[in-house]
C-alpha positions as CSV (number, residue, x, y, z in Angstrom):
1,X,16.8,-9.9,8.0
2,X,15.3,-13.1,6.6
3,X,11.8,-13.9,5.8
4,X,10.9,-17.7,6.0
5,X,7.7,-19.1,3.7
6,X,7.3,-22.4,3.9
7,X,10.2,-23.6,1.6
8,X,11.4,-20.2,0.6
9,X,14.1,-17.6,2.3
10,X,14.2,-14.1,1.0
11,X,16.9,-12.5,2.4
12,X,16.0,-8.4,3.1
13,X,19.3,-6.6,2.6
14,X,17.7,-3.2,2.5
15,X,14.8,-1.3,4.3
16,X,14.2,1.2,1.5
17,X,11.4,-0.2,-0.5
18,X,12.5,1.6,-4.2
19,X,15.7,0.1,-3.1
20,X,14.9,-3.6,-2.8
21,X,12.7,-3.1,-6.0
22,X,16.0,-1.8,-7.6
23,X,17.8,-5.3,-6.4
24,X,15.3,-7.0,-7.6
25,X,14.5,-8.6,-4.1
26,X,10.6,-7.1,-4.1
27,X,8.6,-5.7,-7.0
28,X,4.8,-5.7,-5.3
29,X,3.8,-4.3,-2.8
30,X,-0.2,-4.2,-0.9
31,X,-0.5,-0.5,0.7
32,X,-2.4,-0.2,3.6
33,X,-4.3,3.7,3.9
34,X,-7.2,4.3,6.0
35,X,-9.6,7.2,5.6
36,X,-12.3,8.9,7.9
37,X,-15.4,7.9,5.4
38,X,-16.3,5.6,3.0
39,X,-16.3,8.5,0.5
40,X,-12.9,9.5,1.0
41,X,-12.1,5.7,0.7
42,X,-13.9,5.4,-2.5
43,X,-12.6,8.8,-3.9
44,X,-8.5,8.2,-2.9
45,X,-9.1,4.9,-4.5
46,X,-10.3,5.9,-7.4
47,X,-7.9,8.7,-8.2
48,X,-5.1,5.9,-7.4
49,X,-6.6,3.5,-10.5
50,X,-7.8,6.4,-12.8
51,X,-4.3,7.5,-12.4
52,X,-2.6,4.1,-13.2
53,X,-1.2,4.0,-9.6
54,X,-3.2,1.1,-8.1
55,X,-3.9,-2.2,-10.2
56,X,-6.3,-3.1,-7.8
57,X,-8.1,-1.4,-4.8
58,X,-10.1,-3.2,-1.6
59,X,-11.8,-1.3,0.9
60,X,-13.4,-2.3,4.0
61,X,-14.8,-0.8,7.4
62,X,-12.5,-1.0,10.3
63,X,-12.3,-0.1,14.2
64,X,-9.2,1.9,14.9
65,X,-7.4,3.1,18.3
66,X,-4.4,4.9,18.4
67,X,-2.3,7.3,19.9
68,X,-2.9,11.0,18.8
69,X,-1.8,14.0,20.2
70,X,-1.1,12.3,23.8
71,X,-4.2,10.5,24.0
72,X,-5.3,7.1,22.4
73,X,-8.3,7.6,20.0
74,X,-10.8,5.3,18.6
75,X,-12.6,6.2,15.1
76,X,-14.3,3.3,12.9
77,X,-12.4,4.0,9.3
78,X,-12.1,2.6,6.2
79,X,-9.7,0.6,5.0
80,X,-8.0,0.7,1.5
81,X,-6.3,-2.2,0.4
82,X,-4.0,-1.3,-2.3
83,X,-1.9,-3.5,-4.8
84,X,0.4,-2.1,-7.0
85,X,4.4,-1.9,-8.3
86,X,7.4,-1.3,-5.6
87,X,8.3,1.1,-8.1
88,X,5.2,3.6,-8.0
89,X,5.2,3.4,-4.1
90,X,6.7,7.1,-3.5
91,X,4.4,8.6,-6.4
92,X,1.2,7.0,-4.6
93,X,2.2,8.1,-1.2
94,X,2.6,11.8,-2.5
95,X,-0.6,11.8,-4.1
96,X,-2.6,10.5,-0.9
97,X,-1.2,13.1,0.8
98,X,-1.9,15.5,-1.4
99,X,-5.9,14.5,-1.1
100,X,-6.0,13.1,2.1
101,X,-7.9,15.1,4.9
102,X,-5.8,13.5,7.9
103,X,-2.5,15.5,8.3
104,X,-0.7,12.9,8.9
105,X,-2.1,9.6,6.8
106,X,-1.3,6.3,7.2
107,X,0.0,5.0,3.8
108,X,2.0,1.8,4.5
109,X,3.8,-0.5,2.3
110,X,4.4,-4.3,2.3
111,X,6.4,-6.3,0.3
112,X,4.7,-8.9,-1.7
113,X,7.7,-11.9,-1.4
114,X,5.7,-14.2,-3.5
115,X,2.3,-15.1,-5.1
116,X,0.6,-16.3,-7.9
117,X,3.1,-15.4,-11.1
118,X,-0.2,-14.5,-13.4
119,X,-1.6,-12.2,-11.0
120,X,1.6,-10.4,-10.2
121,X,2.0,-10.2,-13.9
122,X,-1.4,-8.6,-13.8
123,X,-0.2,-5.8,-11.3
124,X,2.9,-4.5,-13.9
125,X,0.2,-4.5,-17.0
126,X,-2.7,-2.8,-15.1
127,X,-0.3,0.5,-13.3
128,X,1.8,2.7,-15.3
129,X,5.1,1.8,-17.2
């Protein structure tokens, strides 16, 4: 798979994140998560930054509809935008889980295939080593 930006072609060889970050392809990521309330937003977040596994953590109300349990569903939720390191990727999606209330939450990870250098920098001085 090839991703096309402007001038730039990453070539995707992998679909395992940890592994691209290991071949140096991706080593950011954003993580998507919703939760049911603004205080379970504002508490997962948290947790994620107190515990070094988030540099940086948006949240924001959104309208969901999906498919649950054979039927589609629509909640309002709220979103948690998360930027952090490829690397910690399986450590933050364990701990969501662990504090989550849904039993199956969305925690989804997207490679981050370019950006401002400083910032990224940012992201591997602000989550743990």
């Amino acid at each position: 798979m090839e991703i096309r930006l402007a001038n730039t072609t990453v070539r995707v060889v992998h679909a395992d994140i940890a592994t691209l970050e290991a071949d140096a392809v991706v080593s950011h990521v954003v993580v998507f998560i919703t939760a049911a309330t603004p205080e379970e937003a504002e508490r997962l977040g948290r947790t994620l930054l107190d515990e070094r596994l988030a540099a940086c953590v948006n949240t924001t109300p959104v309208r969901s509809a999906y498919w649950w349990q054979g039927q589609v569903e629509e909640a309002g939720e709220t979103l948690l935008i998360v930027k952090t390191a490829a690397r910690l990727v399986d450590a933050l999606t364990a701990r969501v889980r662990a504090l989550h209330s849904s039993t199956v939450p969305e925690v989804i990870a997207v490679p981050i295939v370019g950006g401002n250098p400083d910032y990224l920098r940012w992201i591997d001085e602000s989550v743990r080593a």
